[in-house]
C-alpha positions as a printed NumPy array, in Angstrom:
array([[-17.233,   4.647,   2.032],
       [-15.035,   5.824,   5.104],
       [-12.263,   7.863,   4.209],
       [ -8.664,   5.961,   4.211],
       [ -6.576,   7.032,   7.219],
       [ -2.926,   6.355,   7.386],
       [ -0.914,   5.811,  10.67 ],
       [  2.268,   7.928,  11.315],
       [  4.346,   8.571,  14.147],
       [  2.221,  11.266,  15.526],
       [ -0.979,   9.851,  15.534],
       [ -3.746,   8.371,  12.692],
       [ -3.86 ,  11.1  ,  10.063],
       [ -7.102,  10.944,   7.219],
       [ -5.982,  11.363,   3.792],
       [ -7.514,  13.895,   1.479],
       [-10.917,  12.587,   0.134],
       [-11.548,   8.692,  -0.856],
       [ -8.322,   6.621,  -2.212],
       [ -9.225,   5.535,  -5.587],
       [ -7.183,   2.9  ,  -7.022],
       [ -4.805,   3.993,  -9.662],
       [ -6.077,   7.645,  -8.945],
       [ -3.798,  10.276, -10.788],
       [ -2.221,  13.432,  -9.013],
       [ -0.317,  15.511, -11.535],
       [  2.04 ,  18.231, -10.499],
       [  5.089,  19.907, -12.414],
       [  8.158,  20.136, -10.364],
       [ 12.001,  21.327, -11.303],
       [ 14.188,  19.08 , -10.428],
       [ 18.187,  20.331, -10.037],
       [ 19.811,  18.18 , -12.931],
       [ 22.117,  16.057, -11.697],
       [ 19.387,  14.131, -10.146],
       [ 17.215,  14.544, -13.148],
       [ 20.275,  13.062, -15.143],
       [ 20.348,  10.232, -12.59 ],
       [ 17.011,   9.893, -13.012],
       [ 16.962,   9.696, -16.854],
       [ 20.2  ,   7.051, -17.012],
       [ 18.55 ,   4.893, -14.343],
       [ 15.611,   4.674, -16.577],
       [ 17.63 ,   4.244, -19.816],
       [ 19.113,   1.353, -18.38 ],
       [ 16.077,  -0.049, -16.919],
       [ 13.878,  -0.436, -20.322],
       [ 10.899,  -2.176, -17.686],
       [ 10.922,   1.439, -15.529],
       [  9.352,   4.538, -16.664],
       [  9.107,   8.081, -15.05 ],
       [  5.886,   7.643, -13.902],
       [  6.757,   4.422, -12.271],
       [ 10.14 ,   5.414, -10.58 ],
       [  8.671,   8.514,  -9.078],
       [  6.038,   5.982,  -7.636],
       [  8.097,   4.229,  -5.941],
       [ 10.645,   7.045,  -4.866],
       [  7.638,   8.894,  -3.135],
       [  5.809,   5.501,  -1.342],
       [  9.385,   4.766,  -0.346],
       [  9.642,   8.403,   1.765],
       [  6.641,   8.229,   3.044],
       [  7.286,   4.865,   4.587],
       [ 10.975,   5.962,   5.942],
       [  8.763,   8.95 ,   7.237],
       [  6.58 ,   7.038,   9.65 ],
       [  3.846,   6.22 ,   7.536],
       [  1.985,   3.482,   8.054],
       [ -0.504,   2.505,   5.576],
       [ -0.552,  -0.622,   4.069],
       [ -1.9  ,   0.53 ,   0.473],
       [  1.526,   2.688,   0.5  ],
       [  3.657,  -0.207,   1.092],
       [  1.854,  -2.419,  -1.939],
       [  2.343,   0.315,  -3.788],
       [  5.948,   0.161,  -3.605],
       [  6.127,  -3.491,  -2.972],
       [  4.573,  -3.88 ,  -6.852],
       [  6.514,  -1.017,  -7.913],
       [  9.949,  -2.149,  -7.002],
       [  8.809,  -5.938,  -7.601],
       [  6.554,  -6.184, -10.245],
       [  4.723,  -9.618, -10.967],
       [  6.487, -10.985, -14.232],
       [  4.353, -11.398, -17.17 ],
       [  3.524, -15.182, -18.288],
       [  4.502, -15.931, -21.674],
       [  0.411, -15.537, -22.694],
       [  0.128, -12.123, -20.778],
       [  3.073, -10.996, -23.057],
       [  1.577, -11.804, -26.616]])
């Protein structure tokens, strides 16, 4: 398999190793608190939104206003701001 490449304003640009889907990265950041209390009453209030999921979105969304141009960035915002709804079934 050919490893992914994004597009940016400066050029094509390969992206560390193979993208899996759904890969993890895990990192441990301090945040100042006012936006960590923004973050925590935005997710309070949005019961379908988690941390994981809002910091998904938050980072495909800079990338994108950053130049990047990768389509697998852009679905994963797209589905992260605009999740498919469940079907009744899918929700028993």
């Amino acid at each position: 398999m050919e490893p992914q490449t994004c597009k940016n304003k400066k050029g094509l640009t390969p992206l560390n190793g193979h993208v899996k889907k759904r890969s993890v990265v895990s990192f441990v950041s301090n945040i100042p608190a006012p936006l960590k209390a923004s973050m925590e009453a935005f997710i309070e209030s949005h019961p379908n939104w988690d941390q994981y999921r809002f910091v998904q979105a938050a980072v495909a969304r800079f990338l994108i206003q950053q130049g990047i141009e990768s389509s697998l960035i852009s679905r994963l915002y797209v589905e992260n701001v605009f999740p498919q709804k469940l079907s009744k079934r899918e929700m028993l």
